[in-house]
C-alpha positions in Angstrom: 0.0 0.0 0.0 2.9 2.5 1.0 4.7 1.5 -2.2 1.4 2.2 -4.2 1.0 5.3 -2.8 4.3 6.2 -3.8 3.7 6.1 -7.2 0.2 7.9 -7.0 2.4 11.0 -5.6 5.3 10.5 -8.6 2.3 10.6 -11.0 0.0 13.3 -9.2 3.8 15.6 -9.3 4.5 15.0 -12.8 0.7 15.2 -13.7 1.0 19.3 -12.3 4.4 19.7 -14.6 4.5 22.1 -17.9 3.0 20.3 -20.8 6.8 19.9 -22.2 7.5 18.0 -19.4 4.7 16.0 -20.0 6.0 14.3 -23.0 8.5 12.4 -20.6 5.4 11.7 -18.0 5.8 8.7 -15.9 5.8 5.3 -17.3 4.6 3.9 -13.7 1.2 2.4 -13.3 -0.3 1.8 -10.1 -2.5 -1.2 -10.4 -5.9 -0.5 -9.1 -5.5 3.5 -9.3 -9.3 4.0 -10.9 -10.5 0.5 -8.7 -10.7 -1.2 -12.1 -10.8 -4.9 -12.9 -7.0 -6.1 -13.8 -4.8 -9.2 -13.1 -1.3 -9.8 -13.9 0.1 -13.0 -14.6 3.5 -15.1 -16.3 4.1 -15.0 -19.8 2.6 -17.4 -21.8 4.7 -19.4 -24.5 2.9 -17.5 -27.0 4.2 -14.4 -25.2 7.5 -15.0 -25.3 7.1 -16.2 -29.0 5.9 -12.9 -29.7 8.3 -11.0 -28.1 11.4 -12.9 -29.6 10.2 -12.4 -32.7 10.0 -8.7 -32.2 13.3 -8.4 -30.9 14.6 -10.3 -33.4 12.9 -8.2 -36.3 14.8 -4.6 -34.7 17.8 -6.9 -34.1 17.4 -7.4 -38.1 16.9 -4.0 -39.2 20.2 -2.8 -36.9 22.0 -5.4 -38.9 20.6 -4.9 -42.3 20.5 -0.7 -42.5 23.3 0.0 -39.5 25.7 -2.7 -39.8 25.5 -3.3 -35.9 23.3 -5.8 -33.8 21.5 -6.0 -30.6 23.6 -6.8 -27.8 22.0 -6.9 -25.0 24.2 -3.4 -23.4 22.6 -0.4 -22.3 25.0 1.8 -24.0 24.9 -0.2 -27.4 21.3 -0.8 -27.9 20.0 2.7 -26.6 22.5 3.8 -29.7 21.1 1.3 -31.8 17.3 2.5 -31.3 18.1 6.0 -31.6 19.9 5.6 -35.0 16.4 3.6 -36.6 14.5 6.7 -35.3 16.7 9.1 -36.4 17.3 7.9 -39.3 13.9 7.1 -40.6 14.5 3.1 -40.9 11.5 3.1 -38.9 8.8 5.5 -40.1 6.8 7.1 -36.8 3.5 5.5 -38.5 4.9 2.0 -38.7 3.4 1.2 -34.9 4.8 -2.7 -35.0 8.2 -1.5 -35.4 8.0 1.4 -33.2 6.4 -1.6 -30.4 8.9 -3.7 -31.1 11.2 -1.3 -30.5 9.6 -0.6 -27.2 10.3 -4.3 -26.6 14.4 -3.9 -27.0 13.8 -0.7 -24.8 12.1 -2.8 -22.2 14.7 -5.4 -22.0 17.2 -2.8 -21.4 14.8 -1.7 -18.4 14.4 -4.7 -17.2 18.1 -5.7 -17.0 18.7 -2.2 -15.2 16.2 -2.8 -12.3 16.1 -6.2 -12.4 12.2 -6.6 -13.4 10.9 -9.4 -15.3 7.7 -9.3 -18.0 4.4 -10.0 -17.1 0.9 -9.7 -18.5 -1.1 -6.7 -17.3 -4.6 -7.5 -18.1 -7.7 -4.9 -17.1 -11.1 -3.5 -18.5 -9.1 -2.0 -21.5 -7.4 -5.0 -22.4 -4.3 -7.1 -21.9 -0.7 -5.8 -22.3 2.9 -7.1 -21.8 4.7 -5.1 -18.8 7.5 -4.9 -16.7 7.4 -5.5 -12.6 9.8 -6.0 -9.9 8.7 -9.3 -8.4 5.3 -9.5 -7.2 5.2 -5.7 -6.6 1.7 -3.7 -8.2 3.0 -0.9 -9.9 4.1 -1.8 -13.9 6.0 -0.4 -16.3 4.5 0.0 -20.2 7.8 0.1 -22.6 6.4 -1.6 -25.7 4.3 2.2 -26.1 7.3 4.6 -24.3 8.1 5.0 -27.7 5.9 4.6 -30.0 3.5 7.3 -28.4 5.9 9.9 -28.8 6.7 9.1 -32.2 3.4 8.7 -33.5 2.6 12.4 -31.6 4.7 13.7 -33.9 7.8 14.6 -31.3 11.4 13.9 -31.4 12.4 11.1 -29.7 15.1 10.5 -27.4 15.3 7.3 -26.2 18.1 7.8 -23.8 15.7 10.0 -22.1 12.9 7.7 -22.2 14.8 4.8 -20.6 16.4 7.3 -17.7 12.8 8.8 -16.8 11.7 5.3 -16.9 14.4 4.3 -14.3 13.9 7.0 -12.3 10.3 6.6 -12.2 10.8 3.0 -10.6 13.4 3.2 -8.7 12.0 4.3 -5.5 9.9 1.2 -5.9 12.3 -1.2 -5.6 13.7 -2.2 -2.2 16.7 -1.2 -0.7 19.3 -3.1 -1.2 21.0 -4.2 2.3 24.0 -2.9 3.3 23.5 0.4 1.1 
């Protein structure tokens, strides 16, 4: 509950921000906020299909138009996703590459904090997340970036991934000894 509210306050401060800070709102979802329906549960096989494939279709196009690859480091694959945008290999109306770019970004995330995916499911549907253990509160990456690109804006997805970090951080627990 103290954790939950937490994040209600990180989204009720940001929420009173300029509207250009808005673009870079947080990524944190309390579950329950509007005492909606949801459940989250373990990937299922077809999940993790799903995902791969989408990694491995950006992990592609980096090969194909960049001459790099997917790596699985920060600094490399933050690069990597930046190039595509900025250089137009992904077009900001091509949602399913802009998602599955959202899916590298979350791995990146995930290694950072140490969260794993899940499946958020509520009254507007289900969607792959991030969580730290069996904690409430859920990160959205597969839309960080394709909501910003499809608005129109210029994307920085070193940014993205640091508000993203930051947003969550507090979340976690402290780590003993620190």
């Amino acid at each position: 509950m103290k954790k939950s509210l937490k994040a209600l306050a990180i989204c009720a401060l940001l929420a009173t921000m300029p509207v250009a800070a808005q673009q870079l709102s947080s990524p944190i979802t309390p579950a329950n906020k509007d005492n909606k329906w949801e459940q989250i549960f373990e990937f299922t096989n077809i999940d993790k299909g799903h995902t791969q494939r989408q990694r491995a279709n950006i992990d592609d196009l980096a090969r194909r138009y960049l001459g790099s690859q997917l790596r699985g480091e920060r600094h490399n694959d933050l690069r990597i996703l930046q190039r595509l945008l900025d250089r137009k290999i992904v077009n900001p109306s091509d949602t399913a590459q802009l998602q599955a770019m959202g899916v590298v970004l979350g791995d990146i995330i995930a290694a950072e904090l140490g969260l794993s995916w899940v499946v958020y499911e509520d009254d507007d549907g289900r969607n792959r997340a991030l969580r730290y253990k069996q904690q409430s509160e859920v990160l959205f990456p597969i839309t960080m970036i394709s909501r910003r690109a499809e608005s129109g804006a210029k994307v920085n997805v070193e940014a993205i991934f640091n508000k993203a970090v930051e947003s969550y951080r507090p979340l976690l627990p402290a780590l003993p000894y620190s």
